[in-house]
Residue, then its C-alpha position, 0 to 999 in steps of 0.5 A: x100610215x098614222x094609225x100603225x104609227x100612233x099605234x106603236x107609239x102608244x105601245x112604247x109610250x104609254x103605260x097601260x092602266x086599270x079602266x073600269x067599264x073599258x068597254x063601255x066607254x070605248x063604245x060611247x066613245x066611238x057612238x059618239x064621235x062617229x055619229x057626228x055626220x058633217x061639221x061646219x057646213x057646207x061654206x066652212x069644210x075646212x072645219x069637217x076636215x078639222x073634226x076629222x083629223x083631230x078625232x083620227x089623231x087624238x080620239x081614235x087612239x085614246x078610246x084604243x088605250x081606254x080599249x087595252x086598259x080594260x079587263x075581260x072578267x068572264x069566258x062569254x065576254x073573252x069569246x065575244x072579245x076574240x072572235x070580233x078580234x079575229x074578224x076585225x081586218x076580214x070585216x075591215x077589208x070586205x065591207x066596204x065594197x058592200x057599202x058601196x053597193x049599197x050607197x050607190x043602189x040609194x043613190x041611184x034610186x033616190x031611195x029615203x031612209x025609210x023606203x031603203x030600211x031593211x036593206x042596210x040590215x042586210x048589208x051588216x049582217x052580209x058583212x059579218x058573215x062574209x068577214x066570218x066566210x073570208x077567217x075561215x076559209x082563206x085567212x086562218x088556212x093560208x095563216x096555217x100553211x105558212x106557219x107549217x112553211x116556215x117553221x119546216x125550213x127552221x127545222 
């Protein structure tokens, strides 16, 4: 429940500024607070369990802020923009079974890095399209129906 919380929050609180680079700097956020694996050790998870929550509560909302202070200039980057908008929550709500497939297929194998290689491509590009598949064929009719269902009773 944080983050539609924080999120609201951020939206009545804050005032939205001009950030320069917004995309960028979303990015490297995220590449680079998502790239640390594991923090402490195993002796210490106490502190894996501290990085976490602070860069859920903390980080995680900066780089949406620094995301929504950002201008799009052009009608490339404003397509590329809607459509990872409109297959975020699809790719949000699919991907992770494929993950799972996937982690328990290395594990199961003792497969290394290396040796499992092109399958992790496979599992990305797999999630896009069935995120895609997923907009297109349930999302985006059953949103249309219902608009036609509700806005019909108004009337």
């Amino acid at each position: 429940m944080y983050p539609f919380f924080a999120g609201l929050l951020l939206f009545r609180v804050a005032k939205l500024t001009q950030v320069k680079n917004a995309f960028f700097w979303c990015s490297l956020l995220t590449v680079i607070f998502l790239s640390i694996p594991r923090v402490g050790g195993s002796e210490h998870l106490w502190m894996n369990g501290l990085y976490d929550s602070l860069t859920i509560i903390f980080i995680f909302p900066l780089i949406i802020f620094i995301g929504a202070s950002g201008e799009i200039k052009n009608k490339r980057a404003s397509r590329i923009c809607k459509f990872l908008g409109d297959i975020s929550y699809p790719i949000y709500i699919t991907h992770y079974p494929l993950i799972y497939i996937y982690t328990g297929w290395v594990y199961d194998h003792k497969y290394s890095f290396r040796q499992a290689f092109p399958v992790p491509l496979i599992v990305f590009i797999s999630s896009f399209v069935l995120a895609y598949s997923c907009l297109k064929l349930y999302d985006e009719p059953i949103r249309l129906w219902l608009k036609k269902k509700i806005l019909m009773k108004d009337k």
